[in-house]
N, C-alpha and C positions, 0 to 999 in steps of 0.2 A: 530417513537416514539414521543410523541405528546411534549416534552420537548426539542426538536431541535430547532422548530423557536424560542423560547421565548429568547436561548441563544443570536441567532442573533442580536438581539433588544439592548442587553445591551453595556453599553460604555464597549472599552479593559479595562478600568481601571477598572470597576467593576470584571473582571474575572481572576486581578491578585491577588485576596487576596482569603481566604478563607483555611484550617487547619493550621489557626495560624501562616501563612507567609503571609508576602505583600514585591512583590520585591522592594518597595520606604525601607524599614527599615530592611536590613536585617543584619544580625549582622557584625561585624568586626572581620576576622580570618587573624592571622597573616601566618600560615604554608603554606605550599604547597594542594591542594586538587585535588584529581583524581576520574575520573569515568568514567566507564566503558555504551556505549548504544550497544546494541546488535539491530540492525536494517535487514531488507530484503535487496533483492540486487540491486533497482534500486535508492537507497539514496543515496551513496556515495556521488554524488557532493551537494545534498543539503546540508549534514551534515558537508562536508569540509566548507562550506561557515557559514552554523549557527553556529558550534564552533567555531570559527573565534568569530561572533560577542557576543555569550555569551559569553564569555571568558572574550573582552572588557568589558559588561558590568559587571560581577560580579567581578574582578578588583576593577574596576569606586566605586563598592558597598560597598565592603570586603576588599579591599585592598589585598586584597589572588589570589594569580597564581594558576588557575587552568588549567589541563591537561584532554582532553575527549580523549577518546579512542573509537575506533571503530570497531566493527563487522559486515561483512554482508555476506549475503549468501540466500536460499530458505527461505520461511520466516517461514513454518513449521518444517524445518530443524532447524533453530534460535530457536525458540519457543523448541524443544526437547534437546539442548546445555542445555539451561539454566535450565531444566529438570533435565538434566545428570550431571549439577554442575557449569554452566559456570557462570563466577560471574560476573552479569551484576546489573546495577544499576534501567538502564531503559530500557524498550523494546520497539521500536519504530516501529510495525512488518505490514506484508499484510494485517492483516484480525484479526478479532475479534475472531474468532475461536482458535486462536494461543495463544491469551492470555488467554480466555479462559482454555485452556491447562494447562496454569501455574497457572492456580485455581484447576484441579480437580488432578491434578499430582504434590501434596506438597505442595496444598497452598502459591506458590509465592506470591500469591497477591491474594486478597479477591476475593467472589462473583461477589459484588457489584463494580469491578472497574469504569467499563465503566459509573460510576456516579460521579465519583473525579473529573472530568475537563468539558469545556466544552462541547457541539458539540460530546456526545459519548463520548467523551475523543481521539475526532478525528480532531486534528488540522487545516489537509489539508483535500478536496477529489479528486479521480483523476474516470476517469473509462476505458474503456479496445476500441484499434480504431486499424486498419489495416494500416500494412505499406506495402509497395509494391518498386517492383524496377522500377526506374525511367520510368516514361511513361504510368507506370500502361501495361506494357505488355499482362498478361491475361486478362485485362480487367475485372479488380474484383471489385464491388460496392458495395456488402453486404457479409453476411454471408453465403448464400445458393452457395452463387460464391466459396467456398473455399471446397463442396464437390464435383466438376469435375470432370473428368477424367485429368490426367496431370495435376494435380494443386499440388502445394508441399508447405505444411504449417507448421510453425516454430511456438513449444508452448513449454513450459514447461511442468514439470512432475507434477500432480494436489495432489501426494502423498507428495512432498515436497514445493512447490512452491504455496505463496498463492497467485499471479498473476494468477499461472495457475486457480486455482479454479476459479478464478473472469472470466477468459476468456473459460472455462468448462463451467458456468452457465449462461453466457452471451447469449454463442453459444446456448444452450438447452432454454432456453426461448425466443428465436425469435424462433424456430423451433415450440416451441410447441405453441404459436402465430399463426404464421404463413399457419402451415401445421394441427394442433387441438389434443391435446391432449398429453402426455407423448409417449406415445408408438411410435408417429413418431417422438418427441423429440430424443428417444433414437437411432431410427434408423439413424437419423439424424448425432447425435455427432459421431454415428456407424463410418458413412462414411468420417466425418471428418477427425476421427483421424487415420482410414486409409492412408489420405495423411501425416500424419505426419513421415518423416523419423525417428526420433530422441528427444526425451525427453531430455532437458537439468535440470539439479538439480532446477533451478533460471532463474531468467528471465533476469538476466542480463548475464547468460550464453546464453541463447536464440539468445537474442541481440547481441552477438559478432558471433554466427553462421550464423546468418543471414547477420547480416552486414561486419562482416571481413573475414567468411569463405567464404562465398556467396553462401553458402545454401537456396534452399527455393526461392517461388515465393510470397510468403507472411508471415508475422511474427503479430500472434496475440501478441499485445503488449498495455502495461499500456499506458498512456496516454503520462506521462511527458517524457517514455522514447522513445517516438518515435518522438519526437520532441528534445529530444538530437540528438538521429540520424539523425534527418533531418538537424540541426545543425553541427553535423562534417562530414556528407558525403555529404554537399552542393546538388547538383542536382541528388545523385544516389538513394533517395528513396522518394518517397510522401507517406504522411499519408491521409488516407480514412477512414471516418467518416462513420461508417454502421445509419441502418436506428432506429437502436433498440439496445441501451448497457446498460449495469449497473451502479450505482451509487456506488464507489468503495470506501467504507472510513476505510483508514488506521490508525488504533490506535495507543496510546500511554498510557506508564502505568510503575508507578514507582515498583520495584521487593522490596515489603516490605519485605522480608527474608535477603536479602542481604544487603537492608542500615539501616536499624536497627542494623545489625551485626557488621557493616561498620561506621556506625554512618554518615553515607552520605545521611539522608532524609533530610535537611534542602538545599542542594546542588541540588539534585536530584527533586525535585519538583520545585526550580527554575527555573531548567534547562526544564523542561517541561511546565510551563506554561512561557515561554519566547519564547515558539513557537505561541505564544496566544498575545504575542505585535506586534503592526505595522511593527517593523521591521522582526518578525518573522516570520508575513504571508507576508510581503514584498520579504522576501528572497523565501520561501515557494514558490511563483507566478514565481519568477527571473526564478525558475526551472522548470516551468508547471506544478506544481502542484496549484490546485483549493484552493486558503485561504476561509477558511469554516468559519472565524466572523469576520474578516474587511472589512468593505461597501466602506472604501478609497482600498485598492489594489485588491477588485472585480471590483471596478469600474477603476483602472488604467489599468489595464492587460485586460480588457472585450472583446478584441479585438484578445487573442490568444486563449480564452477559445469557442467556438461556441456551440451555444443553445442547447441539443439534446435533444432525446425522453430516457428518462433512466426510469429505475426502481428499487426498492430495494430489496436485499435479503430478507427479513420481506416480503413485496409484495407477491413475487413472490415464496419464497420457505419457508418461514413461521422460520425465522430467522437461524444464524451459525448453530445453534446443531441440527435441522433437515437437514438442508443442507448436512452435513459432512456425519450423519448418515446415509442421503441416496444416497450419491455420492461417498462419499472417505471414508466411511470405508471399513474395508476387505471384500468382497465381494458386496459392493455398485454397482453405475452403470458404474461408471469408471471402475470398475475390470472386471464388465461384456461386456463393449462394448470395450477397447482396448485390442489386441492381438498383440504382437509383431509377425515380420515375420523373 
């Protein structure tokens, strides 16, 4: 969407003002304040660290102790909680599609979200790389490596988990790249997810099958969390960079139902464009994830991020709501190409 770079361009400071807040002037509350983010499952440790530093600074601002609370889980899974009544303030989810969701099931939150903040209203981006066990054993390079014989591949469930999708249409557009056209796309992802033992709900469930159970001779994984893993399991797994991934941007988006009700939008919008300050996309990189408008922590981290060949959902499947439509809905192509055994 042709309003992404222009974002880039502008100073942080120009991106923290705008519906009538700027976090230099924000009011003085003396009480306690709480809120609730309902997030996917490979944030935890970013979110432990960035409430940590909002906290301090809306303190610094308000003089008011505030308390964040946190939810994580599948990220379409998240996305139906808050559906079903979970009272989140803010949704920090996989995919757009998920919020999405909370527009067309009760109006959480407007149409028009993904126009509130910058970058989509996409803070960070990450995209979707192969981890392996140490040594690279099968000797897997790309994607086509992971439909074998003997090859055993750890993904998520693409019905609940919005990694899995990212790593679903990852897989399916290098195939149809690759090989020309959908029809061996399909057969393609066929044989993939033949080797898949086990659909876990979330991708940080994935991630502990892979890495604690020691299932699996590879784990399709998000970006930053295979670089946690390579981080606490030192030499037992390397990350593989395929030759063709996605460009993966995880939204953000205040649940206008809930703090209206709550009286927590003055809070709640701070707290999300404070992922948009230096030190937000600072923390944001700490974790591997990609800061999508600081030129200073793209350019400090440049070093753990490597160049790739990506491409966009818009691109390549002509945005979320055709994608889902023809992938994950009920009878899509995920229902038709995976069988359980």
């Amino acid at each position: 969407m042709s309003h992404r770079r222009d974002f880039i361009k502008f100073p942080l400071a120009a991106l923290l003002t705008g519906g009538g807040l700027t976090l230099s002037a924000l009011p003085a509350i003396a009480q306690q304040a709480q809120l609730l983010n309902v997030s996917y499952d490979p944030t935890r440790e970013l979110y432990a660290q960035f409430n940590q530093a909002f906290a301090r600074y809306w303190k610094s601002k308000t003089g008011q102790d505030v308390t964040i609370k946190q939810s994580h889980g599948g990220s379409g899974k998240q996305a139906r909680s808050v559906i079903d009544g979970l009272d989140a303030d803010v949704v920090t989810l996989g995919l757009a599609g998920d919020i999405d969701a909370l527009a067309a099931h009760g109006g959480w939150v407007p149409n028009d979200w993904q126009k509130r903040l910058p970058h989509n209203s996409s803070p960070y981006t990450s995209t979707i790389v192969l981890v392996v066990r140490q040594g690279n054993p099968k000797g897997i390079k790309d994607w086509d490596d992971l439909v074998g014989p003997g090859v055993s591949v750890i993904t998520p469930n693409p019905k609940t988990s919005g990694g899995a999708r990212w790593n679903y249409l990852a897989a399916w557009e290098f195939a149809k790249r690759k090989y020309g056209g959908d029809a061996r796309a399909r057969d393609f992802v066929a044989r993939l997810y033949a080797n898949v033992p086990v659909l876990d709900t979330g991708a940080r469930g994935s991630s502990i099958t892979f890495a604690q159970r020691g299932q699996g001779d590879v784990f399709i994984s998000w970006e930053n969390e295979a670089h946690l893993l390579e981080k606490e399991f030192g030499g037992k797994v390397d990350v593989v960079y395929p030759s063709l991934s996605i460009l993966a941007e995880p939204p953000v988006a205040i649940v206008d139902r809930n703090v209206d009700r709550k009286g927590t939008r003055a809070l709640a919008e701070a707290y999300l464009k404070y992922l948009y300050t230096e030190e937000g996309q600072d923390i944001a990189a700490r974790n591997f994830y990609r800061p999508a408008i600081s030129l200073k922590a793209q350019a400090t981290y440049a070093g753990q991020f490597p160049k790739l060949n990506l491409f966009t959902i818009e691109q390549a499947f002509g945005g979320w709501a055709k994608a889902d439509k023809d992938h994950f809905a009920d009878g899509g192509s995920f229902d038709q190409v995976y069988t359980r055994k």
